[in-house]
C-alpha positions in Angstrom: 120.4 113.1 83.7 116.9 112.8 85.2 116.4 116.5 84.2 116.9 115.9 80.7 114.8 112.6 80.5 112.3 114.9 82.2 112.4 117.6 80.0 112.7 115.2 76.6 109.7 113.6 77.9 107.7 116.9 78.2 108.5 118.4 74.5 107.5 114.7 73.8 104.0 115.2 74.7 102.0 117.2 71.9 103.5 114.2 69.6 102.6 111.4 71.8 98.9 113.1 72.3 99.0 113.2 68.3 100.1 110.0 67.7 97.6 108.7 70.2 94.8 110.4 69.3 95.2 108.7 65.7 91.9 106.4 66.5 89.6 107.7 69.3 88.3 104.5 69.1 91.0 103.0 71.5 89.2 105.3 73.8 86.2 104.3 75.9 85.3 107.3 77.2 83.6 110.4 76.3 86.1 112.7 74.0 87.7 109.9 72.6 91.2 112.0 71.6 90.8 114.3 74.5 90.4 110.7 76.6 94.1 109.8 74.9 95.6 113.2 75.7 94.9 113.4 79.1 96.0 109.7 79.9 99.2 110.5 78.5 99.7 113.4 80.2 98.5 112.0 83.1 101.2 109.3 82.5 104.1 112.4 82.0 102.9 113.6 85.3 103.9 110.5 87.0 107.1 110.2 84.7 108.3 113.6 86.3 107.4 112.6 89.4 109.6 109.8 89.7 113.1 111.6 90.9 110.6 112.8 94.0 109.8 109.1 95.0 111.2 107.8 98.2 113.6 105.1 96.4 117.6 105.4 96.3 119.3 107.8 93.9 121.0 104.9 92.2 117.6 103.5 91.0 115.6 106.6 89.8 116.6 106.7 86.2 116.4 103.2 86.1 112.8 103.4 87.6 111.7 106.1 85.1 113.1 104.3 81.9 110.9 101.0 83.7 107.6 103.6 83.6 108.6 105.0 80.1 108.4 101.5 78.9 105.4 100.7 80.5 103.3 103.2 79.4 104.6 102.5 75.4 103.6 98.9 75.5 99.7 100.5 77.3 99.5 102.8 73.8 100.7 100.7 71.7 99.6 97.1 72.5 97.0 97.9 75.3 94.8 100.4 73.9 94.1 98.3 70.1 93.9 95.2 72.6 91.0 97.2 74.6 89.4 98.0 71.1 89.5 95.0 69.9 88.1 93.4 73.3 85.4 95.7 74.0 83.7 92.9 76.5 86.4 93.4 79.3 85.8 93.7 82.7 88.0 97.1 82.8 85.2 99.0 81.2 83.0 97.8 83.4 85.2 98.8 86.6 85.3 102.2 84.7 82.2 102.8 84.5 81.9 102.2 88.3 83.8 105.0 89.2 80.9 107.3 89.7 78.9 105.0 91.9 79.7 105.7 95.6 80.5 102.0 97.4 78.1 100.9 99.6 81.2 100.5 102.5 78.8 97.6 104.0 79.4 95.7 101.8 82.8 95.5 101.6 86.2 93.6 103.3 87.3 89.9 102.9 85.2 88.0 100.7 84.2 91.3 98.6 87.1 91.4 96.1 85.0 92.5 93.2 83.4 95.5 95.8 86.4 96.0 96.6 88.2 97.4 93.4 85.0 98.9 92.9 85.6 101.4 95.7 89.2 101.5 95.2 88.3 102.7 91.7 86.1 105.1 93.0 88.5 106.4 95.4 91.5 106.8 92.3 88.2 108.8 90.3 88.6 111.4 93.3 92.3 112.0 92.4 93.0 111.1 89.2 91.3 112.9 86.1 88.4 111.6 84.5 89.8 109.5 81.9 89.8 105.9 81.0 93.5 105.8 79.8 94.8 107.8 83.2 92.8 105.2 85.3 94.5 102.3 83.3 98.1 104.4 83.7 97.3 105.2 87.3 97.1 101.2 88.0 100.8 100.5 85.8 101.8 103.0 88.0 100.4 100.7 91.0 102.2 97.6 89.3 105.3 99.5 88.9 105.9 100.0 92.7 104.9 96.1 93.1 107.5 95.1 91.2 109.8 97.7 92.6 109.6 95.6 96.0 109.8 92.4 94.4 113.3 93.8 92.7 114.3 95.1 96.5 113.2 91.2 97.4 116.0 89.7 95.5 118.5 92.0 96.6 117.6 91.4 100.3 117.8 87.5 99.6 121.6 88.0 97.6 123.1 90.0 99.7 123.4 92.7 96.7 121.5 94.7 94.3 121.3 93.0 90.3 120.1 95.3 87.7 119.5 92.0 85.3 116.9 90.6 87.7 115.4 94.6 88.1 114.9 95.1 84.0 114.1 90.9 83.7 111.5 92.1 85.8 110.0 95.2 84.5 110.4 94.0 81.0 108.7 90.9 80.6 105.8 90.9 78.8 102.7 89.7 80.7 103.9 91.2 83.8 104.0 94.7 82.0 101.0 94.2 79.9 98.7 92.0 83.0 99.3 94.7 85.1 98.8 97.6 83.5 95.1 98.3 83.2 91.9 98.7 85.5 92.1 95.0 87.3 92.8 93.0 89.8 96.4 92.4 88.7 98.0 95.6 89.7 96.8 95.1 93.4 97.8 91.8 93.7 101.5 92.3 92.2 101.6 95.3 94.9 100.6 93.4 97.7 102.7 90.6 97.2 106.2 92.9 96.2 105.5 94.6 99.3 104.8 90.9 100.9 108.2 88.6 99.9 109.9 91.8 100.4 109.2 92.3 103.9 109.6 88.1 104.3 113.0 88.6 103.0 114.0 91.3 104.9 112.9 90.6 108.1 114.4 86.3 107.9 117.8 88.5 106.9 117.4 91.3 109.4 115.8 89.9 112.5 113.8 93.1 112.6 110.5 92.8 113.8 109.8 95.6 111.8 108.9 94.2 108.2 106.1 92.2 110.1 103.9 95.2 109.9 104.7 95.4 105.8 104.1 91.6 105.7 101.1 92.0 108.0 99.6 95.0 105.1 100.6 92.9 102.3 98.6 89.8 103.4 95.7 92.5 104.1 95.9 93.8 100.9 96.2 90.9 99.0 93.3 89.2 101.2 90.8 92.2 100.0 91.1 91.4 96.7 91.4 87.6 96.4 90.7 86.2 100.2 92.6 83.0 99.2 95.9 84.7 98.3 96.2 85.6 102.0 95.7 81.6 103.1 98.3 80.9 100.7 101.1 83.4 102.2 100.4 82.7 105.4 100.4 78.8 104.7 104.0 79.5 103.1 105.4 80.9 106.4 103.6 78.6 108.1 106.2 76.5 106.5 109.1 78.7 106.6 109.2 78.2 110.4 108.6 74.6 110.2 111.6 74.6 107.9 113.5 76.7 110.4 112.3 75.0 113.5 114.9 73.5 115.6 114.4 70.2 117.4 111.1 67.9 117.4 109.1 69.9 120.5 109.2 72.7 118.3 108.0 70.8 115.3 105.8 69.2 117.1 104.5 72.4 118.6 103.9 74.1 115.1 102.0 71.1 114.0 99.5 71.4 116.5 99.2 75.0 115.7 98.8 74.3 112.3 96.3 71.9 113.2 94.4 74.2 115.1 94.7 76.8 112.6 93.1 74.6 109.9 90.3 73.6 111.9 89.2 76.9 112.8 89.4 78.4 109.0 87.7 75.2 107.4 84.3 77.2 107.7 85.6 80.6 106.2 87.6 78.6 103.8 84.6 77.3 102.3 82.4 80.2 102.4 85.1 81.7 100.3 85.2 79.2 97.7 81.2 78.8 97.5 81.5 75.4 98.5 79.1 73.4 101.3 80.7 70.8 103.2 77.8 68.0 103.0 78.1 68.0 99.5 80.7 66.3 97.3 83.9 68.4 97.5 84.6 66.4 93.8 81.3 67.7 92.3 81.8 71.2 93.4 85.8 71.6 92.2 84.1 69.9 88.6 81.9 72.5 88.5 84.1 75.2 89.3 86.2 73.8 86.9 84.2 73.8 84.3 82.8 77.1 84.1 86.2 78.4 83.5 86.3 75.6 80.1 85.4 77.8 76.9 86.4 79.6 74.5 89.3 79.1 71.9 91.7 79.2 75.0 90.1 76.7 76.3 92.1 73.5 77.5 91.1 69.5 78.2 89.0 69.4 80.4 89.1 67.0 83.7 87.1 64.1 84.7 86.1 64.4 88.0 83.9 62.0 89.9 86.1 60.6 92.3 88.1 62.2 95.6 90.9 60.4 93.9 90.1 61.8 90.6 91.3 65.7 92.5 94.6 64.0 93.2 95.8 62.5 90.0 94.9 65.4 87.9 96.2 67.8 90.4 99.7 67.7 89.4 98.8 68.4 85.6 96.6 71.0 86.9 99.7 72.9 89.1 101.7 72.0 86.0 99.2 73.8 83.7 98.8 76.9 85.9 102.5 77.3 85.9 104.0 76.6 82.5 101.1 76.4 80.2 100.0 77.3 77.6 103.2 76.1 75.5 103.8 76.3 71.6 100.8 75.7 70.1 97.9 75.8 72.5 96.7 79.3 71.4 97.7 80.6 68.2 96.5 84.4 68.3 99.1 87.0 69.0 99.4 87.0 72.5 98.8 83.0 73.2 101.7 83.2 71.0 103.9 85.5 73.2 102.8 84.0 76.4 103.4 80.3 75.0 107.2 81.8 74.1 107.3 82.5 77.9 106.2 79.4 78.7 108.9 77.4 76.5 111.4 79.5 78.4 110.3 78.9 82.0 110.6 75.2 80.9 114.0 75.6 79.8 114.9 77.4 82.9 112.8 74.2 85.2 115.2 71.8 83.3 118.0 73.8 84.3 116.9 74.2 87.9 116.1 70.5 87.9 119.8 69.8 86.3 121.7 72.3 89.1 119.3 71.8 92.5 120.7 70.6 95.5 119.4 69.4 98.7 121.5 71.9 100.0 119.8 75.0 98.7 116.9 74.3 101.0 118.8 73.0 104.3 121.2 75.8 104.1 118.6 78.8 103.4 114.9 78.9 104.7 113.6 81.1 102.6 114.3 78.9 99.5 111.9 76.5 101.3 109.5 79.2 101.8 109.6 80.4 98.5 108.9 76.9 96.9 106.0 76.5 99.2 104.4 79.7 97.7 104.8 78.5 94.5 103.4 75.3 95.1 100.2 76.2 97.1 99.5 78.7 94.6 100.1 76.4 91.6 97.4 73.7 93.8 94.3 76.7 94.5 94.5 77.1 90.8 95.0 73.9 89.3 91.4 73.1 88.5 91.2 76.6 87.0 93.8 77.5 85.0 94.4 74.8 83.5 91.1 75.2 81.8 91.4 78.1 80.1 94.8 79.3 79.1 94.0 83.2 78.5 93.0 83.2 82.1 95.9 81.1 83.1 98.4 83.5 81.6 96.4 85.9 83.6 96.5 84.5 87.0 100.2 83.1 86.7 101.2 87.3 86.9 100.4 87.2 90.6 103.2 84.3 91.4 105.2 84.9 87.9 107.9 87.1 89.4 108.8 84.5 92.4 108.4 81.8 90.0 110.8 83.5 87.5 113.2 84.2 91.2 113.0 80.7 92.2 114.2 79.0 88.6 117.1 81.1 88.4 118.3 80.7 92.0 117.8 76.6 91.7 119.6 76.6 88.3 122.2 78.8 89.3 125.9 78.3 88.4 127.9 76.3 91.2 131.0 77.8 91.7 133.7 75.9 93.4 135.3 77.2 96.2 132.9 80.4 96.6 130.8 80.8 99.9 127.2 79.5 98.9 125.9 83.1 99.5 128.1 84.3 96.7 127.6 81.6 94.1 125.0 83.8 92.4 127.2 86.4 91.9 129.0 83.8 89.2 125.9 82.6 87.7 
């Protein structure tokens, strides 16, 4: 079966390359068409390769129909919306692929440096093309989500190929992640992450603390405050796992200590100074994400207390927003249809949760907590522009999406609570 999807895919190509090179305009490069043909080829390449990854038998085909639809949506949505958006920061990152990285100048703190030299390093291998580079990182994305699929079948006890296409085929997760950005890194370094969580709080290997140590590293090169924010959520999943009050009291010292130590780095990251006003600086990093027609209400912040009551809105806005209506173009419309059914499944969570779900499993705690401390780093900025909020939601999106269906689950009497899903 693989052979033949292969081998349909191949006889495919000349069409494809025709149908792509249509309007060399979608093309940034030099070539234009020639740009268009070797992108696609470059994407058949990685098609074909697929039955050669190290990933079960059973999934392979399901994989390669995942890449096949991936790389339609980059030629047929992506590409126009490149064209049409010629001020991205992809072209820039592009462009940078002939510039050798000063390596200096790189490591935590030096996300934008550091896709700059990871760029460079794909321009060694991959061929000089603007439309392979975007493939290359789908491709990136693709093995991300992979993990994140192997995630829920570690936490179930059993493998669900609704939650594996749920994933691959939703919309901003396919189209987010599949260009020259930041997104593709982050959704890889936080598969591999809440898979190796999962599997080692199942397993009781030590082993998936190395792929959790890697995915924090990853993740920390890119956007430093990612890295806080998984370690802060295991911080938390062996509080909620902690037996007894020395231990509990032993891990809030430790947190304690932890805190104090990173307070400096913490705000180096963020730009801020800690004799100024804390309130003044969040309302002016705030506002300098509030523009454009995406742009939301903005937040009055002058007081300390003015950061806590508009910080639930904020987390609100960063998860579930923007919803019918706030953007009207084409895709504010599509991600404002996600939005209205995330809702629907948070009512249905909010309907079905029990108090249970949390004492009973560890890791539901812990996966909460992620969401949470995410939706809090970025309340002040998402909410204040929803293009970028549909943007940064991708990174958390797929443990969101876990979460809400877990929570709102069917409850099946007389069924183990392990198996409850199963009947959902």
């Amino acid at each position: 079966m693989m052979a033949v999807a292969a081998a349909v895919l191949v006889l495919a190509i000349p069409r494809l390359i025709e149908f792509g090179a249509a309007d060399i305009l979608y093309a940034r490069a030099d070539g234009g068409a020639t740009d268009v043909a070797i992108g696609m080829l470059w994407a058949a390449l990685i098609a074909i390769s697929i039955p050669l990854w190290p990933v079960r038998r059973s999934m392979r085909m399901a994989l390669l129909w995942a890449w096949l639809l991936r790389i339609s949506l980059i030629f047929l949505v992506s590409m126009p919306y490149f064209h049409h958006y010629s001020f991205l920061d992809l072209f820039w990152y592009f462009d940078c692929r002939t510039i050798v990285p000063n390596w200096s100048n790189l490591g935590f703190g030096h996300g934008t440096e550091n896709l700059i030299a990871l760029v460079w390093m794909l321009a060694r291998v991959v061929p000089d093309s603007f439309t392979a580079l975007n493939v290359s990182f789908a491709a990136i994305a693709l093995i991300g989500m992979y993990w994140f699929w192997m995630a829920s079948e570690s936490f179930l006890g059993y493998p669900s190929r609704a939650i594996f296409y749920l994933l691959m085929a939703e919309p901003s997760l396919m189209f987010w992640t599949g260009m020259i950005g930041k997104e593709a890194i982050m959704i890889l370094a936080l598969g591999l992450y809440v898979y190796a969580v999962v599997a080692w709080w199942r397993s009781g290997c030590l082993r998936p603390l190395m792929q959790v140590a890697i995915g924090v590293f990853l993740a920390g090169l890119i956007r430093t405050w990612l890295a806080g924010i998984m370690l802060g959520s295991m911080v938390v999943l062996f509080y909620a796992a902690a037996q007894g009050i020395r231990t509990r009291v032993i891990i809030t010292l430790a947190i304690v200590v932890a805190v104090r130590a990173a307070l400096p780095f913490f705000l180096q990251m963020f730009a801020l100074q800690a004799e100024q006003d804390l309130t003044e600086q969040v309302a002016d990093i705030s506002g300098g994400f509030h523009g454009g027609g995406s742009a939301g209400v903005a937040f009055a912040l002058y007081r300390p207390i003015d950061l806590i009551t508009n910080a639930p809105w904020g987390m609100f806005s960063a998860l579930f927003r923007p919803l019918p209506g706030d953007v009207l173009n084409p895709f504010g419309l599509v991600a404002s249809g996600e939005s209205a059914l995330m809702l629907v499944l948070l009512l249905r969570a909010l309907k079905r949760i029990r108090l249970r779900d949390f004492l009973d499993d560890p890791l539901v705690t812990w996966a909460l907590a992620l969401v949470l401390l995410w939706a809090l780093i970025y309340a002040f900025v998402s909410s204040q522009n929803f293009g970028t909020a549909v943007r940064y939601r991708v990174q958390i999106l797929p443990m969101l999406l876990g979460l809400l269906l877990y929570l709102g689950r069917a409850r099946t009497r007389g069924l183990p609570h392990k198996l409850e899903s199963e009947h959902a």
